[in-house]
C-alpha positions in Angstrom: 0.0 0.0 0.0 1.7 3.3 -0.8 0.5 6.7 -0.4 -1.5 8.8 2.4 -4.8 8.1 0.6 -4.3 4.0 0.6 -3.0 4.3 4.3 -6.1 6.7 5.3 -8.4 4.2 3.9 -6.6 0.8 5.4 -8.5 -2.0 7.1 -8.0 -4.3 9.6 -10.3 -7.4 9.8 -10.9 -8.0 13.7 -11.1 -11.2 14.9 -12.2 -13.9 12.3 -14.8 -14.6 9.5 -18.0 -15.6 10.8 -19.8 -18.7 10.0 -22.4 -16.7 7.9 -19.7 -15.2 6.1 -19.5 -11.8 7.8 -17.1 -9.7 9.2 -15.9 -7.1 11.0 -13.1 -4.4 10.1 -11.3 -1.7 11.9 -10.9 1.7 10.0 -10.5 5.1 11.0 -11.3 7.9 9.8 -8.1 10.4 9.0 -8.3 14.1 10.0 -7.5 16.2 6.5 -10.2 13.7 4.1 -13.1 16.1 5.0 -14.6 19.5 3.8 -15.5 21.5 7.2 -14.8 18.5 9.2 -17.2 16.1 7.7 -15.5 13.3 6.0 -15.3 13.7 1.9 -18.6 10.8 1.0 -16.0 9.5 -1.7 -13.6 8.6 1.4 -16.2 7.1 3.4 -17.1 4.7 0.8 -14.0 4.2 -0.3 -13.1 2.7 3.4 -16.4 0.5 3.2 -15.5 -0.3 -0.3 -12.0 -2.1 1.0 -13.2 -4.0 3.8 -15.8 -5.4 1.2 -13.0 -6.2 -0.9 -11.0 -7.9 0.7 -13.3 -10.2 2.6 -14.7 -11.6 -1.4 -11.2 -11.3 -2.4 -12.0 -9.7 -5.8 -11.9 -6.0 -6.4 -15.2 -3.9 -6.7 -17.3 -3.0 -10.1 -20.2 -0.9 -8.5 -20.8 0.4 -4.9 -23.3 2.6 -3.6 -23.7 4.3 -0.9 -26.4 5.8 1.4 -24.8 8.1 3.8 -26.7 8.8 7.0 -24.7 10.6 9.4 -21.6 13.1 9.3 -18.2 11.3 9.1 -15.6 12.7 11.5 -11.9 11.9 12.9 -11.7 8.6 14.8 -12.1 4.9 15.2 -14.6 3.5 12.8 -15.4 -0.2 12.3 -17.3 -2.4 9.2 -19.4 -4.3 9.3 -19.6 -6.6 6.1 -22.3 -9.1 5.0 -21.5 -11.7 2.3 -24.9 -11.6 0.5 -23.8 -14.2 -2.7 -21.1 -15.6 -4.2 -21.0 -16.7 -7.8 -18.7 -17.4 -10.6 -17.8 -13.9 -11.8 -19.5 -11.5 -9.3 -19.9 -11.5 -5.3 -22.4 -9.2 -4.1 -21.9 -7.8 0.1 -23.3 -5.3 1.9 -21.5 -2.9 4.4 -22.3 -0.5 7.3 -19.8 2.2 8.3 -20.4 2.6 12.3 -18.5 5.2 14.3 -17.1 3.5 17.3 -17.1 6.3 20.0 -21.0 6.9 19.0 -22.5 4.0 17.8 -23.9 5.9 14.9 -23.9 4.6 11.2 -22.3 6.7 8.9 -22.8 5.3 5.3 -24.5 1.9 4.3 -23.0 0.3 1.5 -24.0 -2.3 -1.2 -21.5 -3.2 -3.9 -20.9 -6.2 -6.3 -17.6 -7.2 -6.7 -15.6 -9.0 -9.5 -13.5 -8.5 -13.0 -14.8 -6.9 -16.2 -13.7 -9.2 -19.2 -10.8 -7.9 -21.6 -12.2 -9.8 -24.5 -15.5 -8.9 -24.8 -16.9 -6.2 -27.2 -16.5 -2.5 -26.7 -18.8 0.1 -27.7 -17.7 3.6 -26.3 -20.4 6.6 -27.8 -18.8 9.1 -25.8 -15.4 10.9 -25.6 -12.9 12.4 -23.0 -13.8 16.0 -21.7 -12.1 18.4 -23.8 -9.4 20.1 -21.2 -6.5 22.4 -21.3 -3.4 21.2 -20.2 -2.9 19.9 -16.8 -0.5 23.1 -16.2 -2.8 25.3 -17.8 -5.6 24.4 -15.4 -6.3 26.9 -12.0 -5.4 25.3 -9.1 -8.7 24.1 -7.2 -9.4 26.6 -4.9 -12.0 27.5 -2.1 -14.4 30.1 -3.3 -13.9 33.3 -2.0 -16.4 33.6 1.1 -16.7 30.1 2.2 -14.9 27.5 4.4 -11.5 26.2 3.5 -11.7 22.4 2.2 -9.5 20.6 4.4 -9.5 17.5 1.4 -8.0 20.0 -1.0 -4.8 20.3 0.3 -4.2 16.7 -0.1 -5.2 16.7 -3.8 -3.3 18.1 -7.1 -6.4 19.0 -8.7 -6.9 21.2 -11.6 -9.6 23.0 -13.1 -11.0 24.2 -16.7 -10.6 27.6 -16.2 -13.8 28.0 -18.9 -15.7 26.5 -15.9 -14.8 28.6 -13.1 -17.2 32.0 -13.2 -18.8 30.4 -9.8 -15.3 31.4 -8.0 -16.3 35.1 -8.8 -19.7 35.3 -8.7 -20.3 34.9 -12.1 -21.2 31.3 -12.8 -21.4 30.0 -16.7 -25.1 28.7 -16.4 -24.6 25.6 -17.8 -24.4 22.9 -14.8 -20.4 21.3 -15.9 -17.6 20.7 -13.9 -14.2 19.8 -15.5 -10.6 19.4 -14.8 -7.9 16.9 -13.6 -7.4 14.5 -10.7 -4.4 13.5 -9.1 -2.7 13.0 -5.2 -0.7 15.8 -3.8 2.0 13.2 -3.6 1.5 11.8 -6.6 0.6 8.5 -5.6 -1.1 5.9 -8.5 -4.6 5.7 -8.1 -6.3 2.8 -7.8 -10.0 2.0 -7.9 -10.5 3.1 -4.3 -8.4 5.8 -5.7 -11.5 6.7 -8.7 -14.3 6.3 -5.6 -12.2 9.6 -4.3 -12.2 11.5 -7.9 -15.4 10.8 -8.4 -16.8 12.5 -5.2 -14.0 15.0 -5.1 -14.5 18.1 -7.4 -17.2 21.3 -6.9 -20.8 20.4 -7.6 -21.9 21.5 -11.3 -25.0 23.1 -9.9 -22.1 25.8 -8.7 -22.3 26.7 -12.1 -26.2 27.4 -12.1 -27.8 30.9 -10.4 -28.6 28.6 -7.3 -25.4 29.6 -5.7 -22.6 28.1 -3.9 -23.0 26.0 -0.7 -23.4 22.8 1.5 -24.6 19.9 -1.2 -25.1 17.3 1.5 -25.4 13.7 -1.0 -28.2 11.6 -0.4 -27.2 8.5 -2.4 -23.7 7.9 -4.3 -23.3 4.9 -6.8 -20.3 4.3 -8.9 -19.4 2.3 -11.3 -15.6 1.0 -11.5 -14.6 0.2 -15.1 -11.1 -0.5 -15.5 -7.6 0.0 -13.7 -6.6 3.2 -14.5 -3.4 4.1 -16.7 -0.9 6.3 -14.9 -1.0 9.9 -14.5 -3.5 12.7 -13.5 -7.5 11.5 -14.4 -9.7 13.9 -16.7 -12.9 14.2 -14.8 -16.6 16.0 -16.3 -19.3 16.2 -13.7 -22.8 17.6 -15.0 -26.5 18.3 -13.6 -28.6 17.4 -16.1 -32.1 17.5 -13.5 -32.2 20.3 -10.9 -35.6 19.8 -8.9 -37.6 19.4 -5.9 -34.5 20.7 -3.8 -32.8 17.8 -5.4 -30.2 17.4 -7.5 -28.4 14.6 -9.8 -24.9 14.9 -10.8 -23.2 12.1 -13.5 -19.8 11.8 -13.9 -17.1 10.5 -15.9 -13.8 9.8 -15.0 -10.9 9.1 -18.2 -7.5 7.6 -17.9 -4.4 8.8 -20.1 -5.3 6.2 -22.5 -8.5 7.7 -23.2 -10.2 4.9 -21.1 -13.2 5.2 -19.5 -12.3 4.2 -16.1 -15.2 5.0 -14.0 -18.8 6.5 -14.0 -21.0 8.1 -11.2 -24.3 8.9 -10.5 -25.1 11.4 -6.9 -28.5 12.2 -5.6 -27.5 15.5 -3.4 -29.9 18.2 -2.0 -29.6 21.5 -3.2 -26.7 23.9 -2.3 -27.7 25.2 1.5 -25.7 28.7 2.3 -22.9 28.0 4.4 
């Protein structure tokens, strides 16, 4: 395991399997993963994501995630359920409980297996468009609100076409876009695209509803591929703005023009900070 985000997201399994196939892991949640103190959702699931992982032994295709309270520094465990186990996919269930309070912070369910190489591909879509990664802004806080804890851990980078909501003057059409990477430049994994995925400014920033808290409701993604190295090119957009509700779909793109991993977020709507 190298880099800070693999060692923030370790697990420990606690004891043994049980009969039934469950399990238990220790985790803990790492100071520095969080925007305002409340632990970044892609982290969270991440963790849960792991300790699912490694009790099926095979790595994960699609988790999602229900998250229920704040995440915040400290001993965490998780609790994993086997639900089936077949020839190419295992299907478990997780619960991320906080250890000092008892309370559950994200439930997870996830299947679990390999993609095949030699099957057809059809790809009807194409890598955002993007400056270079040295041409990009540096991801930023917006002027008025919080600091983001997450962000100094992070080499991001931003379209600067995409950026009116730092100044007040957002571009009206509901896109995020730029380039992922670790602040030390570790090689991301697939726990590593849960993170990118949940890691850049909401597109409704980019909308007159303003800038603010988007607390996530429900976050699914799907893992496609190992990603090539170097920095990810990432387009988030939110196509459905409703009800108080949002929906933001994402892509994520390796250096080989690969699409390594999709989202889907159900989020409320920006609250004021």
């Amino acid at each position: 395991m190298s880099g800070a985000f693999s060692s923030a997201t370790a697990v420990s399994l606690r004891g043994e399997v049980n009969a039934d196939g469950s399990a238990i892991f220790d985790a803990e949640i790492i100071d520095g993963w969080d925007i305002m103190g409340n632990a970044n959702g892609g982290y969270t699931m991440a963790i849960a994501a792991r300790a699912m992982a490694t009790l099926v032994g095979r790595p994960p295709l699609t988790v999602t995630a229900h998250y229920l309270s704040p995440g915040s520094p400290g001993a965490h465990r998780v609790e994993v359920s086997v639900v089936k186990t077949g020839k190419r996919l295992a299907t478990a269930t997780a619960a991320l409980v906080n250890e000092a309070t008892g309370r559950e912070v994200i439930r997870v369910l996830g299947a679990f297996g390999a993609g095949d190489d030699d099957a057809p591909r059809i790809t009807n879509c194409a890598p955002p468009v993007l400056p270079p990664y040295e041409a990009c802004e540096v991801d930023r806080p917006v002027p008025g609100q919080p600091e983001i804890a997450m962000a100094d851990r992070l080499a991001m980078r931003l379209d600067p076409a995409c950026c009116g909501f730092r100044e007040g003057q957002p571009t009206g059409d509901a896109e995020v876009r730029g380039w992922f990477a670790f602040g030390d430049d570790a090689p991301i994994d697939r726990y590593g695209l849960i993170l990118a995925a949940d890691s850049f400014p909401p597109a409704v920033f980019n909308t007159n509803i303003g800038v603010g808290w988007v607390p996530t409701v429900e976050f699914t993604v799907h893992l496609r591929a190992e990603p090539a190295p170097g920095p990810l090119r990432c387009v988030f957009r939110s196509p459905y703005v409703a009800g108080g509700m949002l929906a933001e779909i994402g892509e994520v793109w390796d250096a080989n023009d690969v699409l390594v991993a999709e989202s889907r977020q159900l989020a409320l709507q920006p609250r004021v900070l």
